[in-house]
N, C-alpha and C positions, 0 to 999 in steps of 0.2 A: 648588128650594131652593138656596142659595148654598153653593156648594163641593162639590154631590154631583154624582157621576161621570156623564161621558154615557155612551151608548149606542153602540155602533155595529152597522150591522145591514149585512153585505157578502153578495150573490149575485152569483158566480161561476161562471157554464156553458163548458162545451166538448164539442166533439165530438170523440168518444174514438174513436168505430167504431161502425159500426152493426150490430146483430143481425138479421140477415137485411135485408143491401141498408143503407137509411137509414129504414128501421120506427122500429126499441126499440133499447133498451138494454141488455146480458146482465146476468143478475142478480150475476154473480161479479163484474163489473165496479162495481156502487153498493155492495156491500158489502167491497170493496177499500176506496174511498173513504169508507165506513160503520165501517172499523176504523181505519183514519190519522185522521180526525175525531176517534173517541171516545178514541184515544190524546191525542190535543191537549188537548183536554177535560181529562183526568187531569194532564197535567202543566200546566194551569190556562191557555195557549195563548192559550186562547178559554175564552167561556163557554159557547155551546151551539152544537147545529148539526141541521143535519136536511138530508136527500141526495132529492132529486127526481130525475125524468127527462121529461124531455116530446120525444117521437118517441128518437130518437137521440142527442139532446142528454143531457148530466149537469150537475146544477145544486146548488152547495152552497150552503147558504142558512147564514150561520156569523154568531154574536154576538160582540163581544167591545166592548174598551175603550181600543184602541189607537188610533182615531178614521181617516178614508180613507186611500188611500196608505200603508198601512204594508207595510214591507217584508216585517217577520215573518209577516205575514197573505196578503201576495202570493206569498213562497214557499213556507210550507205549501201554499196552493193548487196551485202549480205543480208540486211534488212529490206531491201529492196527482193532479193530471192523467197526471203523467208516469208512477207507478206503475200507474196504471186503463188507462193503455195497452199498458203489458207485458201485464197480464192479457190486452190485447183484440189484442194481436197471437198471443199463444199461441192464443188460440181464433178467429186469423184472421180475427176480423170484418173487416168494409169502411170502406173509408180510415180505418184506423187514425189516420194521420199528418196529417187534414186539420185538425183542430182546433188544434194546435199549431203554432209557428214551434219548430222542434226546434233554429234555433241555438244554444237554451237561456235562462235566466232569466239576466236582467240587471239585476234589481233592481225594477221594475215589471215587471207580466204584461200591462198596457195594452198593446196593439200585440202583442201576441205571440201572437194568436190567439186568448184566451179572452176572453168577455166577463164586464163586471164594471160592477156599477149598488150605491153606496154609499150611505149615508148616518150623519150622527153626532146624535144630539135627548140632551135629558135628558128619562127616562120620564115619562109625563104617570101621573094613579091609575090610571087604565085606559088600556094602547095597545095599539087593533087595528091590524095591517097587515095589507095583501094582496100578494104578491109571486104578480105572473102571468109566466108563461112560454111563448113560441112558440115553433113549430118550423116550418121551411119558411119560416119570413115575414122579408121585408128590412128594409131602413132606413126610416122612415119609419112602420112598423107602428103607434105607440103616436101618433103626429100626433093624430089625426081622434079618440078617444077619451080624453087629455088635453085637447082642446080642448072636450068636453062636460062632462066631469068637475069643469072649475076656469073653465070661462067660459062657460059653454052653461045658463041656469036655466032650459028646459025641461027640461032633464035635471038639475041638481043646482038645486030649489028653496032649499035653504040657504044659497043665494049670496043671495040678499035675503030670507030671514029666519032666518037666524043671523046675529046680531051680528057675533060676529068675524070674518063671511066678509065686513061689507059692502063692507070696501076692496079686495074684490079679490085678487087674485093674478098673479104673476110669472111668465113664461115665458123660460127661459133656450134661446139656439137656438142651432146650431151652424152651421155653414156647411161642410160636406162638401167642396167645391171649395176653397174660397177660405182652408179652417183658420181661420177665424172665429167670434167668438161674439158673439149683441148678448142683451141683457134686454127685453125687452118687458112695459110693465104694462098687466093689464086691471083695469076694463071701458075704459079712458079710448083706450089704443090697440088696442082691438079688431080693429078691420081693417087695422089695421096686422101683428098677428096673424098674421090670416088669408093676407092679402099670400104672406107667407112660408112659414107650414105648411104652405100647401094642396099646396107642389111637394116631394113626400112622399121625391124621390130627391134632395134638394139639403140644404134648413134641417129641422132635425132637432132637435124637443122634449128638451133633457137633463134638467130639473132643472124644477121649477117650484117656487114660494116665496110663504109668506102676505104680503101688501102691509104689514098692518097692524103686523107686530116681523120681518119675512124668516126667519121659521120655516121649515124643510125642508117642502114637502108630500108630494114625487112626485120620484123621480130613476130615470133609463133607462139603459140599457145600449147606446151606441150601435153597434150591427151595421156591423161591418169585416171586408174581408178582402184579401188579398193576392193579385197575381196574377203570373203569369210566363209568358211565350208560350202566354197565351191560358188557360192553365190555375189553377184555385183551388189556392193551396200552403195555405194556413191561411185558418178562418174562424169564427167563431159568429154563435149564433143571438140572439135580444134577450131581456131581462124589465125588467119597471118593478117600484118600491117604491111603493104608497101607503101612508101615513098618513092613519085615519078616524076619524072622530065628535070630537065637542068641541073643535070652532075648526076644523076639516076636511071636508072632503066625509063624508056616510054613508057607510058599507059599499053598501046598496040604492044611491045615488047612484055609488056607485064603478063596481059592477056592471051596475046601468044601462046605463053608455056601450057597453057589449059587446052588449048582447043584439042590436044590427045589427049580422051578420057583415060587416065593411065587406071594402073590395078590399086587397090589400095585395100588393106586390111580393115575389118568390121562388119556389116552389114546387117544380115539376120542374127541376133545376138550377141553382137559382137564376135564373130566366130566365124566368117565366112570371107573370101576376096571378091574381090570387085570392083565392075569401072565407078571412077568419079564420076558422075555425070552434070558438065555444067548447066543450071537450067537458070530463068527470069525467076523473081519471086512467087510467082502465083503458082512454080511448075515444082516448089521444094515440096512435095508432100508425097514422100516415098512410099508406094503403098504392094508395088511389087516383093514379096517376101521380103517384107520390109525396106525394101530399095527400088532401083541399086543407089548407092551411097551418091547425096546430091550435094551441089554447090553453088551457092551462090554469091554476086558480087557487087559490094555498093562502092559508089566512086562519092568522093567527096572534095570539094577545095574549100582550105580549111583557113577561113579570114579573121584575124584576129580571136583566133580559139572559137571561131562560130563555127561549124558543122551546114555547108552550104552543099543540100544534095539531100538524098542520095540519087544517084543515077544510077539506075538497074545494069549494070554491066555485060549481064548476058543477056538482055532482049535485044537481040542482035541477031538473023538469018544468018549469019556468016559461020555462027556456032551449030544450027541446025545438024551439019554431018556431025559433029562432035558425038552431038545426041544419037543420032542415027548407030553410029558406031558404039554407043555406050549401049544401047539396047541388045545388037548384034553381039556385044562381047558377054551382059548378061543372059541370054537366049544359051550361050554356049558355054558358062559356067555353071547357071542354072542343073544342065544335062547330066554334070559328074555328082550330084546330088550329096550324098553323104559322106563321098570321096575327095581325099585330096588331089588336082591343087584349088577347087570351091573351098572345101574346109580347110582351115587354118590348120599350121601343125600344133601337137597336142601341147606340145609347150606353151601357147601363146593362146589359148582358148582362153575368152570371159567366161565363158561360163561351160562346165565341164562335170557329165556324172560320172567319170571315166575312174574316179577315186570309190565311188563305192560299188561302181563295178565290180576293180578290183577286190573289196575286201572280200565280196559275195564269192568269187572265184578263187580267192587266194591258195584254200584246200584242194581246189581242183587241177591246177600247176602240178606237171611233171619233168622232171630234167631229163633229156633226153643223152 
């Protein structure tokens, strides 16, 4: 209706410290950020919120009305970060400090180490979302199951029989190298698409968008981090927004694209591939060589900017083989141990002693 307020819906993660190693999260630590929320709330801030974790990661999922980019909303967060790690340095968790650029808030927390996937709608009568969350998993994570989601109608039949979906949808991409962005529309550039997402550590799905009015569908959280002789100073993990049913993917069509743990870059330091693995809340605490890289997914219907949910997405048997097969596929990446294609190529390593390698060897190089 004309003149009523949008929505805004902001997930915001950072790694605070990890409880025990890069597992979980301490529980003193989400209910820090569980009392700064609910205070925001009271002094009307925001309108609601609800505090996830998935491995080591902490994830605020906050409503309000101030629409992306705002500042008020970027520094509550960031002071919301920055108290959750006093808690996590008193109780000396592990790398406290990696999640943050501790120069401090400058006005956006973009670049500063935490990751943040926004979006602004005005409420449809009923709107479900799903806001999923990984841990362990790099850039390019959300590629390969956006692309099933919003152009794939083996996997989302609604793309040609819901009406509203016939024209399609937008794919908005980044260019990691180059600080670029182009749109791509499907089904017409399809493979044009393709072209681009399929190189998972370069052009990167932000946002994707209905063809037919450029309605928000889906917006990501692009996974950045910082690095300084060889070492990660700050970093987060990723989560995607969707929007489902009526003029959207289904929820089932959502979830669909997950049920194949695909590969996805990160894991053991950043620096290894690996299945996704979709798992319930309680199953996010990756402890296999630090994985394999887990996901999980809160479903919400979001009433008048209240946050009604979450409902666990993958406690669901249906996903069981998913898992099953995300073991199987680490059991057999596992095997090639320090070799590629487990280890990332050198170009794309977090973290890398392969530079002072070099220098120690430099004298020892001969031209053949």
């Amino acid at each position: 209706m004309a003149g009523e307020p949008k929505i805004t819906l902001s997930v915001i993660t950072a790694d605070i410290g990890g409880f025990i190693g890069h597992v979980s999260s301490h529980p003193d630590v989400l209910d820090t950020a569980k009392e700064r929320l609910f205070a925001a709330r009271e002094k009307k801030i925001i309108i609601d919120f609800h505090v996830l974790r998935c491995g080591d990661d902490l994830e605020l999922i906050i409503t309000h009305g101030n629409g992306p980019n705002d500042r008020k909303i970027h520094e509550l967060a960031w002071n919301i970060f920055t108290a959750c790690k006093e808690v996590a340095d008193e109780l000396k968790l592990y790398a406290t400090g990696r999640g943050l650029d501790m120069e401090g808030f400058m006005g956006d927390i973009r670049c500063k180490g935490p990751g943040i996937a926004e979006m602004e709608f005005l409420e449809r009568s009923s709107e479900p979302v799903i806001v999923l969350m990984a841990n362990k998993a790099g850039v390019g994570a959300w590629n390969m199951p956006l692309y099933k989601v919003f152009a794939d109608p083996s996997n989302t039949p609604g793309l040609f029989m819901e009406p509203t979906m016939l024209e399609g949808f937008s794919f908005t991409i980044y260019d990691l190298q180059e600080n670029r962005e182009v749109q791509i529309s499907t089904p017409t550039e399809l493979y044009h698409l393709l072209a681009l997402i399929g190189s998972t550590c370069r052009y990167i799905v932000i946002s994707v968008s209905r063809n037919s009015d450029r309605e928000v569908a889906a917006v990501t959280a692009v996974h950045k981090y910082n690095l300084m002789a060889g070492r990660v100073m700050s970093k987060s993990e990723s989560s995607v927004i969707f929007r489902c049913q009526a003029g959207f993917p289904a929820i089932g069509e959502v979830m669909e694209a997950f049920s194949f743990p695909h590969l996805v870059s990160g894991w053991m330091r950043g620096s290894h591939i690996g299945p996704l693995m979709p798992v319930p809340f309680y199953e996010a605490n990756p402890t296999r060589f630090e994985g394999p890289p887990r996901l999980i997914g809160a479903g919400f219907q979001i009433s008048n900017g209240k946050l009604i949910g979450p409902h666990d997405m993958f406690d669901d048997p249906s996903f069981d083989e998913a898992r099953k097969t995300a073991n199987k596929a680490t059991e057999y990446m596992r095997r090639h141990g320090a070799f590629q294609p487990h280890r990332m190529a050198q170009s794309e390593l977090e973290y890398s002693s392969l530079p002072m390698v070099m220098d120690k060897l430099k004298d020892r190089f001969r031209k053949k």
